[in-house]
C-alpha positions, 0 to 999 in steps of 0.5 A: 833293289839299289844294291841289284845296281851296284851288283849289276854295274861291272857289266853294265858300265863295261859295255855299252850295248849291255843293260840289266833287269830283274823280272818278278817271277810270281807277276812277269812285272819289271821290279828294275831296269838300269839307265842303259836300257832307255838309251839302247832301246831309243826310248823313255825309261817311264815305259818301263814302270809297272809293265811286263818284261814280255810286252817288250818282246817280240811276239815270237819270242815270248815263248822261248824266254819263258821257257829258259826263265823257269826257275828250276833252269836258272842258275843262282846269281850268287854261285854264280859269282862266287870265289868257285865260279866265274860269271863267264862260265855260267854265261857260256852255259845258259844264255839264249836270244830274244828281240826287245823292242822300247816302243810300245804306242804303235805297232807299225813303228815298233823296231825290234832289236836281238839280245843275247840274254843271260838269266840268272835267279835272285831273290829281291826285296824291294819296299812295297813287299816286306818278304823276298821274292824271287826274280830273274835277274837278266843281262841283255848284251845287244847283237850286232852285225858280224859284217859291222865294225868292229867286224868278225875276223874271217878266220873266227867266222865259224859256227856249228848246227846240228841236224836231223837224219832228214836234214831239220835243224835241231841246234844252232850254235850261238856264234851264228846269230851275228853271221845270219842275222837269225836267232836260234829259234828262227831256224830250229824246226826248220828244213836246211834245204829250204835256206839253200840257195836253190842250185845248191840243193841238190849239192846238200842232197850229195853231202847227205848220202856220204854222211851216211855213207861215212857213218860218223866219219868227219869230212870237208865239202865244197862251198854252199850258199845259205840265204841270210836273214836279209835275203842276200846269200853267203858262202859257207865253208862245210864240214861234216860228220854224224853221230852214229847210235851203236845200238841201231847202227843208225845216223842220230843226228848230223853235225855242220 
């Protein structure tokens, strides 16, 4: 388990909003948690000892990081940064995003904050279990607002959603996160034209019939505005397109 420390100190000693864990598969329990932790989440690095990483989460995330946690979905911390991979790469490809909160004594003070976690699989031997066993060793980066300092250039502000033929979200790209204030799961499952502003619905409804009307064809639209998590609106620039099944000749899904 010191050595996870040493492993995991280029990450965490590099960013100050990064902190990393390792989470025993077989019991959910935290086996480590470097120094950061306490200090990002504003709390004292006692309420970590013997406690379940998902007490720290928000009760709607649970599920989400047990589904990108199962061990046949995590890649192996050691090809991942070995000479034929490079930890970017395996970070672009499995990340997800939860809320952690470092209080636990009463409900009505809990302050959740977003994560992008990066889960990684390790084997760990730590004195009290002479055998190795298997633990998720995760990199939680903390989600700041796009709008803060450092601020998100205009031009960078750009991110993609995929949708139903009726017009549910199905995919959020993560470059979203910082700009909304949602995470991927808040949306997905959820109808677009309820985020809208409401003048701005039937504005979607002319989008949709030329998406399929162009069938697959790319093209710009006019502004709309997208209710953010705080409840103020923004004004998005949108493109367009769909994927069109060459055996039904249908609309799969739409691209935003």
């Amino acid at each position: 388990i010191e050595e996870i420390d040493s492993i995991t100190s280029e990450y965490t000693l590099k960013n100050n909003d990064i902190f990393a864990a390792a989470v025993s598969l077989n019991t959910g329990r935290i086996v480590y948690i470097s120094d950061q932790a306490a200090s990002i989440l504003n709390c004292k690095r006692e309420v970590f000892q013997n406690a379940k990483f998902v007490e720290f989460l928000s009760p709607q995330d649970v599920s989400v990081f047990h589904s990108f946690t199962t061990p046949y979905r995590l890649p192996s911390w050691s090809m991942c940064t070995g000479a034929e991979s490079s930890p970017p790469d395996c970070m672009q490809e499995k990340s997800f995003f939860c809320r952690i909160s470092g209080g636990k004594e009463r409900a009505g003070d809990l302050q959740y904050l977003p994560f992008r976690m990066t889960p990684y699989l390790m084997k760990v031997q730590d004195s009290g279990h002479p055998e190795d066993h298997l633990c998720c060793l995760l990199l939680a980066e903390r989600v700041h607002s796009g709008y803060d300092a450092p601020r998100i250039p205009t031009d960078k502000r750009v991110f993609t959603t995929t949708h139903t033929p009726t017009c549910v979200f199905q995919d959020v790209d993560e470059r979203a996160v910082p700009l909304l204030g949602y995470l991927p799961q808040d949306l997905i499952g959820t109808a677009a034209l309820l985020h809208l502003h409401p003048s701005d619905r039937q504005v979607m409804l002319g989008i949709h019939r030329k998406i399929l009307q162009f069938g697959g064809q790319p093209f710009d639209h006019s502004s709309i505005r997208f209710c953010a998590h705080n409840g103020e609106y923004i004004i998005l620039d949108t493109s367009w397109s769909s994927f069109v099944n060459p055996w039904s000749r249908k609309v799969s899904f739409v691209i935003g």
